[in-house]
C-alpha positions in Angstrom: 0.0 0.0 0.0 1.0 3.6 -0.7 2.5 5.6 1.9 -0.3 8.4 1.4 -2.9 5.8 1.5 -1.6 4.2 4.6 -1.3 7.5 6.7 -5.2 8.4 5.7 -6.9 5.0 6.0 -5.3 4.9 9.9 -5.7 8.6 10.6 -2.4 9.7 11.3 -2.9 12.3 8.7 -6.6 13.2 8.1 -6.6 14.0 4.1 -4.6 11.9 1.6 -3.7 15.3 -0.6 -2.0 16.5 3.1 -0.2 12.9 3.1 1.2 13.3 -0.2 2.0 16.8 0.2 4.5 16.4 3.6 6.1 13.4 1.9 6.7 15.6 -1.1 8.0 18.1 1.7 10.2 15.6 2.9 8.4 15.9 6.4 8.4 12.2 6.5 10.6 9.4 7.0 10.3 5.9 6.7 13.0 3.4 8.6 14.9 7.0 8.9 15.4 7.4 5.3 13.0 10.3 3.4 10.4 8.7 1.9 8.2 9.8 -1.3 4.4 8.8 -1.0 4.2 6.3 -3.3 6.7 4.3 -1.2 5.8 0.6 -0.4 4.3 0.4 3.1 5.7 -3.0 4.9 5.0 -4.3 8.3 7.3 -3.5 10.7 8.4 0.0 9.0 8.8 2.6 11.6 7.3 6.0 10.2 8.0 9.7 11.2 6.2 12.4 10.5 7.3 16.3 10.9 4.8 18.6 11.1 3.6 20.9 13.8 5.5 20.9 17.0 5.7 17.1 18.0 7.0 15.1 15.9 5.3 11.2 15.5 6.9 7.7 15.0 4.6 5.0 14.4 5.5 1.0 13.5 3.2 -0.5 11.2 1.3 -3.9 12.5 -0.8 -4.3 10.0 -1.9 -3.2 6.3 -5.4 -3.1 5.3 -7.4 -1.4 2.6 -10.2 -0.5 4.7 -10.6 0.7 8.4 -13.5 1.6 10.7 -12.4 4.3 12.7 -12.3 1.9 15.7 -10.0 -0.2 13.8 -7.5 2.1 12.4 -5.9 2.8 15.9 -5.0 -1.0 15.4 -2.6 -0.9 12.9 0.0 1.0 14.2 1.7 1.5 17.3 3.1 5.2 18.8 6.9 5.0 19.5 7.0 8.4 20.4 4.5 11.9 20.0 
C-alpha cells in the first residue's frame, strides 16, 4: 500500500492530498530514510512524521485497505509523540 494511503486509512494524517504533500516536503521518514508517497508500506516500517510541534513515529502492524475508525488505531503502534 502507498505511503499516502496508509497514513489516511489509519488517521495519522486526516486527508490523503496532506499525506502526499508532507512526503513531497520531505516531512516524513520511513525506517529513517525520506520517503516519497508512493513508497511501499511493509510491516514493521517505523514512520515519522514532521509537522507541527511534535513530531510522531509510528511502527506498522498491519496493512489493510479499509478501516473503521475503531480499527484504524489498530494498525500502528506510537513509538514516540
Amino acid at each position: 500500500m502507498r505511503l499516502d494511503k496508509y497514513l489516511k486509512i489509519t488517521r495519522i494524517i486526516k486527508r490523503r492530498t496532506i499525506a502526499n504533500e508532507a512526503c513531497d516536503a520531505g516531512r516524513v521518514t520511513v525506517n529513517g530514510k525520506i520517503a516519497r508517497a508512493s513508497y511501499d508500506v511493509k510491516i514493521g516500517d517505523v514512520i515519522e512524521i514532521a509537522m507541527g510541534a511534535h513530531p510522531v513515529k509510528a511502527e506498522v502492524l498491519s496493512i489493510n485497505e479499509y478501516a473503521k475508525k475503531d480499527e484504524a488505531g489498530l494498525m500502528y503502534r506510537i513509538i514516540s509523540d
